[in-house]
C-alpha positions in Angstrom: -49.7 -81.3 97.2 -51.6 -82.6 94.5 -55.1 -82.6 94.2 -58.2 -84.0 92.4 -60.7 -81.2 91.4 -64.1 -81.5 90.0 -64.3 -77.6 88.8 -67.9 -78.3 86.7 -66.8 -80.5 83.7 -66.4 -84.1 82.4 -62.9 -84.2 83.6 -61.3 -83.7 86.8 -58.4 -81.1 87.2 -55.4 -82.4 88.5 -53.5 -79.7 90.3 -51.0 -78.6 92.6 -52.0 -76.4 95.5 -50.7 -76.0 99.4 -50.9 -78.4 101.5 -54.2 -77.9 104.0 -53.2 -77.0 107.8 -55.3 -78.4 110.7 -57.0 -75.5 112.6 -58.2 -76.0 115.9 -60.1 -79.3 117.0 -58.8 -80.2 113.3 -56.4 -83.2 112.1 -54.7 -83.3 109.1 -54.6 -86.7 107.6 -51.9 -88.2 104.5 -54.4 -90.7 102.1 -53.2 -93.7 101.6 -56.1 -94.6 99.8 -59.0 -93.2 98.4 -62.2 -95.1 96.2 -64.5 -94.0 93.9 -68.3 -94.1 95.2 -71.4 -93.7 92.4 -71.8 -90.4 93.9 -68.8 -89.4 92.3 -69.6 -90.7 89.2 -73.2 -88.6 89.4 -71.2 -85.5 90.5 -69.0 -85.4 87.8 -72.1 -86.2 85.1 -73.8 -82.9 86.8 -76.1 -85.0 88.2 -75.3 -84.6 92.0 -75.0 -81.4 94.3 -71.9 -80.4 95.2 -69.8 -76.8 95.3 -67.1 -76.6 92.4 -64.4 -76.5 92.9 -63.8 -79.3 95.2 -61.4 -82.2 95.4 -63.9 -85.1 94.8 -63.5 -88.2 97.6 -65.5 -89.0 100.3 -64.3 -92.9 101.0 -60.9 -92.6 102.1 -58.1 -93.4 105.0 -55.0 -92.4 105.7 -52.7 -91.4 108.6 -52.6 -88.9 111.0 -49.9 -86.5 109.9 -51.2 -83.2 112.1 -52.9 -82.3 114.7 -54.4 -78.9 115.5 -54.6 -77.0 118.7 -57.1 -78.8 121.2 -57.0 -82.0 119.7 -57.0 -84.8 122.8 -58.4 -88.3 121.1 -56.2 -88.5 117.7 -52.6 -89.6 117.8 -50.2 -88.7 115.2 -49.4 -92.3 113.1 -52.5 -93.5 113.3 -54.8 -95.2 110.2 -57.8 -93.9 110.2 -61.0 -93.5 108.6 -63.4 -90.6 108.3 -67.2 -90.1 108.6 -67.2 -87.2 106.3 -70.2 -85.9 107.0 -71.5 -82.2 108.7 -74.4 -81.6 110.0 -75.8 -77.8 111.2 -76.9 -79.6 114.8 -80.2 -76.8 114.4 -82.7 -78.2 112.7 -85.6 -80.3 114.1 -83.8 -83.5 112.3 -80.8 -82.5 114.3 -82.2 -82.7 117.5 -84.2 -85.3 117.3 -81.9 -88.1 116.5 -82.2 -87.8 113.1 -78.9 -85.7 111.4 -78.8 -87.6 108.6 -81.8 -86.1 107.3 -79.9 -82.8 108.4 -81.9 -79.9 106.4 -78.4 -78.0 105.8 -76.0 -81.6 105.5 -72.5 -81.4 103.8 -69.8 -83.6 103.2 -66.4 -83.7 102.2 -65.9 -84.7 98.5 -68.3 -82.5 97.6 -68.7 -79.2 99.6 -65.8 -79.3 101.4 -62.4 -80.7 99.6 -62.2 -84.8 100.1 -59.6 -87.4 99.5 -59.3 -87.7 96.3 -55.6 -85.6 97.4 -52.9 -86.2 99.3 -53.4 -84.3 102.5 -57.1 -83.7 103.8 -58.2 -81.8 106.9 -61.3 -82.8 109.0 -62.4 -82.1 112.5 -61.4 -84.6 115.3 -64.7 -86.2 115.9 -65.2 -87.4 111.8 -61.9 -89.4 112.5 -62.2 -93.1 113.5 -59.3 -95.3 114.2 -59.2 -99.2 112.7 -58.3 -101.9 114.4 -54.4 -103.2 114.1 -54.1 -105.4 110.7 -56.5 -103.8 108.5 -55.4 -102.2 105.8 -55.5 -98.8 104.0 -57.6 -100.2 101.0 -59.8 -102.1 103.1 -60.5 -99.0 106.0 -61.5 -96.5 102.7 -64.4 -98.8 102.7 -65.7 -98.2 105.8 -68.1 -95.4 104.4 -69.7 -97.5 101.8 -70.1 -100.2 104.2 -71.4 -97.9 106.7 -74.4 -96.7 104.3 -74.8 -100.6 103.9 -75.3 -101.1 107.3 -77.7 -98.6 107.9 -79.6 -100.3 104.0 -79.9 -104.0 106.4 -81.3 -102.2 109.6 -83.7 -101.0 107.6 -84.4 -103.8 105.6 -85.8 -105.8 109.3 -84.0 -108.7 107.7 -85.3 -112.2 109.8 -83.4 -115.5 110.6 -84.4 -117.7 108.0 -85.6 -114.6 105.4 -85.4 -115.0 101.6 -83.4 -111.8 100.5 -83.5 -110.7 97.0 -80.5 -108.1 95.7 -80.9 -106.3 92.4 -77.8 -104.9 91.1 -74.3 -106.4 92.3 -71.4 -103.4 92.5 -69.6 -103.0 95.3 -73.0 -102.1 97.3 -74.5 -105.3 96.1 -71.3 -107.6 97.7 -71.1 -105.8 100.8 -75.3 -106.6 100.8 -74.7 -110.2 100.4 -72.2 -110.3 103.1 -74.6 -108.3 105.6 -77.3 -109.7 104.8 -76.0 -113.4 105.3 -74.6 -112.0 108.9 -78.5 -111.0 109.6 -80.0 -114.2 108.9 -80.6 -114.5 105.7 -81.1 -118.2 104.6 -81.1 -117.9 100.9 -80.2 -115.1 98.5 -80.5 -114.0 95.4 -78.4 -111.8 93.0 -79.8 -110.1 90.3 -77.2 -108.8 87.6 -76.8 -107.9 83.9 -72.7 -108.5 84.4 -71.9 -112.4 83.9 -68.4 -111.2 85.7 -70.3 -109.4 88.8 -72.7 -112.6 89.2 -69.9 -114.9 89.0 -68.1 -113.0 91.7 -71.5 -112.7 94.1 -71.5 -116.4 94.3 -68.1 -116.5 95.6 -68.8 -113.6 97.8 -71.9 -115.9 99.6 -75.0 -115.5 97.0 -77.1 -118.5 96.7 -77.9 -117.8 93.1 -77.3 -115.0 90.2 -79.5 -114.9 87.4 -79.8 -112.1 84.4 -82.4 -109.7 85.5 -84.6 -111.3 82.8 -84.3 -114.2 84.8 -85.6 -112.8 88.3 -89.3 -113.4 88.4 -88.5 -117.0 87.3 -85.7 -117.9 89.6 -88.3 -116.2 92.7 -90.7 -118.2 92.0 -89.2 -121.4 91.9 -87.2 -120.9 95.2 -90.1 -119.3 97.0 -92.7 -121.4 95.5 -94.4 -118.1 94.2 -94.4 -117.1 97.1 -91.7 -114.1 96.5 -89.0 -112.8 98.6 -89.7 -111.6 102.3 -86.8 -108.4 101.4 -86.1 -107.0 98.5 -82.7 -104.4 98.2 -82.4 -102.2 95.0 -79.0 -100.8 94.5 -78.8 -100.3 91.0 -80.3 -96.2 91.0 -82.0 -97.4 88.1 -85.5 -96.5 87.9 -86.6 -99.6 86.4 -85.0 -101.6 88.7 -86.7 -100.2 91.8 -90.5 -101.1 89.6 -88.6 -104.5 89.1 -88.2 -104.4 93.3 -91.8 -104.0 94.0 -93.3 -105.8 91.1 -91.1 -109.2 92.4 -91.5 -108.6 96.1 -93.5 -111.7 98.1 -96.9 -110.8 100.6 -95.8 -108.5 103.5 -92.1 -107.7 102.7 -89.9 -105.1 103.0 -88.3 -103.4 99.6 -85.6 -101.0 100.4 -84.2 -98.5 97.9 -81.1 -98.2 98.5 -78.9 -97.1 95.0 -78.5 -93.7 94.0 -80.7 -92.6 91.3 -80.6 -88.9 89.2 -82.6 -86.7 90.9 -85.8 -85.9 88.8 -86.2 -89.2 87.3 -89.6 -91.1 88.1 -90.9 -94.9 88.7 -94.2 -96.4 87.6 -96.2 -98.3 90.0 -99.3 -99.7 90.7 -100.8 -98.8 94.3 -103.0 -101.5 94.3 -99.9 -103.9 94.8 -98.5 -102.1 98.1 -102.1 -102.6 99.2 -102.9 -106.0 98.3 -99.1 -107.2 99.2 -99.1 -105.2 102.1 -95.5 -104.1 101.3 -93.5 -101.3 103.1 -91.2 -99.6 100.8 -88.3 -97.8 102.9 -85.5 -95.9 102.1 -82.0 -95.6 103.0 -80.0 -92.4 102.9 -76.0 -92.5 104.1 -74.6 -93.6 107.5 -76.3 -92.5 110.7 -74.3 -93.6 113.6 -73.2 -96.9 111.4 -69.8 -95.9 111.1 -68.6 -97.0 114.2 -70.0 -100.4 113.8 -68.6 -100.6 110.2 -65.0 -100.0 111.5 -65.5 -102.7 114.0 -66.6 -105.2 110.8 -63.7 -104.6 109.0 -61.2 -107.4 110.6 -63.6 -110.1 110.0 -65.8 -109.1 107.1 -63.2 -110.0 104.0 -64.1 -107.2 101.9 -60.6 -106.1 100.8 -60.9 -108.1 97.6 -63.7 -105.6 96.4 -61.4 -103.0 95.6 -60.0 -104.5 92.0 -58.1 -101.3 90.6 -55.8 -99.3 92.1 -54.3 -95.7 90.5 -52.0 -92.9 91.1 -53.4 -89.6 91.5 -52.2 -88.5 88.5 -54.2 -91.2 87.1 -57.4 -90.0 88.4 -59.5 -89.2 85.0 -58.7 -92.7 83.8 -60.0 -94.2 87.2 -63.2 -92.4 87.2 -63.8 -93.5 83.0 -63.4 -97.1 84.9 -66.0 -96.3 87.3 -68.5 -94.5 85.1 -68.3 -97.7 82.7 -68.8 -99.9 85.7 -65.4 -102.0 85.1 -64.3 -104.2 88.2 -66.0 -103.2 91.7 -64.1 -100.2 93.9 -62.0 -98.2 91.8 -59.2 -97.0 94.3 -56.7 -93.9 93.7 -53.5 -94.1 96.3 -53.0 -90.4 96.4 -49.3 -91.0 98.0 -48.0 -93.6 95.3 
């Protein structure tokens, strides 16, 4: 098969190697589709942990092609979607409900080889199943929409809230659908990208404004009051000052994009005091994926996915990502 490899350079190397065999408790699953996440995108700029070399892909689907010894849930023809995360079940985080902040965590698309290939292994239990009519392209979003979930139930996100979103990719979208769903009763879209603010408003955003724009838009639909949550999922550290600087008496700011590790935010204390704000992050997917999966049939999210490659066109898929052209960037590893 063909394969997807970040070895430790700009580029990814496309190469052929044998296909992977289920072991036991394992399936082996045939992508049919694969997207690029902003993780990606830091792992290839050397920005991101993972264990070259590895075939990149962490948001994919496909169908059940194997199944190892033991398997008993999985059936063979099957579209699924995978959870592709491992946990050491160990640590204190472990067993206390809390793998996701799993002190020895790993995933596939970056420690173990992911879907950006066209044959993947995975345990059983990392394999969900989605519901008849969905399609390939829309189930490789259940991960990213997953993370998104678990971004909202932290966000406490009220009937009647005012919700403000700064940065619209994909992340942003699936935040203005969820956050709609949760009660939100106006919100707001802020977004260098004429394109991406265009598209927000037809996704279910009240209003997108420039990010130069922000502190006046709040303050006339809030009457200066500010928003009640604020999202950041930009990873850009001036966006997350932006969050808290804008954010109304009491509310909650969640920072939700992915920024390089080491870089730093300015802020001044005396505004979490005065506003009485709680700043809360959100890291991946714990026990959202299920819920995700069930979203999917109803959500209308397949449009976010605006380019689709070939494997083989891989390198030029990931330049689209890194310049932030379109929303998901999908390869179809099969095609």
């Amino acid at each position: 098969m063909l394969g997807a490899f970040y070895t430790g350079t700009k580029l990814l190397d496309i190469r052929e190697v044998p296909n992977p065999e289920p072991g036991p408790g394992e399936v082996q699953i045939k992508v049919e589709c694969a997207t690029i996440c902003g993780t990606d995108v830091h792992i290839v700029a050397g920005e991101y942990f993972s264990r070259p070399p590895v075939i990149l892909g962490h948001e994919f689907s496909g169908i059940i092609s194997k199944l190892g010894e033991g398997v008993t849930a999985a059936r063979l023809g099957d579209l699924v979607t995978v959870e592709p995360h491992k946990y050491c079940r160990v640590c204190k985080f472990c067993k206390t409900g809390r793998e996701h902040l799993c002190l020895d965590k790993r995933a596939y698309g970056s420690y173990y080889n992911g879907g950006f290939a066209q044959y993947v292994v995975v345990p059983e239990n990392t394999v969900y199943p989605v519901p008849a009519g969905v399609k390939p392209h829309e189930a490789a979003l259940t991960e990213v929409l997953a993370c998104c979930i678990r971004g909202i139930d932290r966000s406490g996100i009220r009937q009647g809230d005012i919700v403000a979103i700064l940065g619209c990719s994909s992340v942003g979208m699936l935040f203005v659908k969820l956050a709609r769903r949760a009660g939100a009763a106006r919100i707001v879209i802020s977004e260098p990208s004429q394109e991406r603010r265009e598209a927000s408003l037809a996704f279910g955003a009240d209003r997108a404004v420039h990010p130069k724009d922000l502190p006046e838009t709040l303050k006339e639909l809030t009457g200066g009051l500010g928003p009640d949550v604020v999202i950041e999922c930009s990873g850009v550290p001036a966006v997350t000052e932006q969050a808290i600087e804008m954010a109304g008496r009491g509310a909650n700011v969640v920072v939700f994009g992915v920024a390089p590790p080491g870089k730093k935010v300015s802020i001044e204390p005396n505004q979490i005091f005065l506003k009485e704000l709680t700043i809360l992050g959100s890291t991946i997917n714990p026990f959202t994926h299920y819920r995700a999966v069930e979203m999917l049939p109803t959500l209308g999210i397949g449009d976010l996915v605006t380019h689709r490659f070939s494997l083989a066109e891989a390198n030029e898929a990931l330049d689209l990502a890194t310049r932030g052209i379109g929303f998901k960037i999908a390869i179809e590893p099969n095609n």
